[in-house]
Each structure stands twice: as C-alpha cells, then as structure tokens.
C-alpha positions in Angstrom: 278.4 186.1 297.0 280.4 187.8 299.6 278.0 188.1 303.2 280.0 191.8 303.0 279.4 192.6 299.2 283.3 192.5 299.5 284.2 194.3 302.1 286.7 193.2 305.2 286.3 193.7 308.8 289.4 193.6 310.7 288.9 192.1 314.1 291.9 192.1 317.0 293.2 188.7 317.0 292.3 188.0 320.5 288.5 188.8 319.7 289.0 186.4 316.6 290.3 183.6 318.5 287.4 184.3 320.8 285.5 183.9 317.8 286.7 181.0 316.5 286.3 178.7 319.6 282.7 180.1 319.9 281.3 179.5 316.7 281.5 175.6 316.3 279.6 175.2 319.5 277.0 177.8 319.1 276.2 176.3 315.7 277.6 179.0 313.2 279.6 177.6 310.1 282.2 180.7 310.0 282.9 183.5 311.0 281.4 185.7 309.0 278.2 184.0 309.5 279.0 184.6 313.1 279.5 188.4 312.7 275.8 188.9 310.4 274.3 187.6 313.0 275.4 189.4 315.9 275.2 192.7 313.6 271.7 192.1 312.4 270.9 191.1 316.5 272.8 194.7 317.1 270.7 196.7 314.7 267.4 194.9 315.4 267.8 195.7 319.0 268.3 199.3 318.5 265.4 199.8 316.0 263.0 198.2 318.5 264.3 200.4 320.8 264.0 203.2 318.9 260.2 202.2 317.8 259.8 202.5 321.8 260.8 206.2 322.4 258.6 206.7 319.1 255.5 205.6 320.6 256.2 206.8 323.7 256.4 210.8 322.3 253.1 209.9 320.4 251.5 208.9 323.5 252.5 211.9 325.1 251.2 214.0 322.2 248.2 211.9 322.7 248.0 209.9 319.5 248.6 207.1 320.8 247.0 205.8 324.0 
C-alpha cells in the first residue's frame, strides 16, 4: 500500500536532496516516511491550535472557565 493511496508529491530537487541526507540520520527509512511524518506533525499542530482559540471563545462566552 502506497503511504499516498497513489498519489505523487513533487518536491524541488534541492529540498529532496535536503531530504535525503536528513532522513538516514534522523532515523526515517524513505522519504516518504519522512514526508507523513512531518505532515501528520503539520496538521496535529494546527488542530491543537485550533482546539485553543476554541476554548478560548467558550471561556469568553462563559462555558468554559
């Protein structure tokens, strides 16, 4: 199983040779295993943040203290 479902990603070639040298030491086995992570890191971070203006217009509703 593709980790894209089949889908391609084109990269620049500089940011895939930057890539390439990165993932061996940082413990990835490609580079597609690379790019879920950082994506899943990516969308993760935003949710959370998103969660946070969330609760912050409840609190100022007041249903949340």
């Amino acid at each position: 199983m593709a980790l894209f479902g089949g889908n391609k990603v084109q990269l620049e070639e500089g940011l895939m040779e930057r890539i390439k040298a990165h993932i061996a030491e940082a413990g990835f086995s490609s580079v597609e295993e690379f790019v879920q992570f950082c994506i899943e890191k990516e969308l993760k971070s935003r949710r959370a943040a998103e969660e946070a203006v969330l609760a912050d217009r409840l609190k100022g509703l007041g249903y949340l203290e």
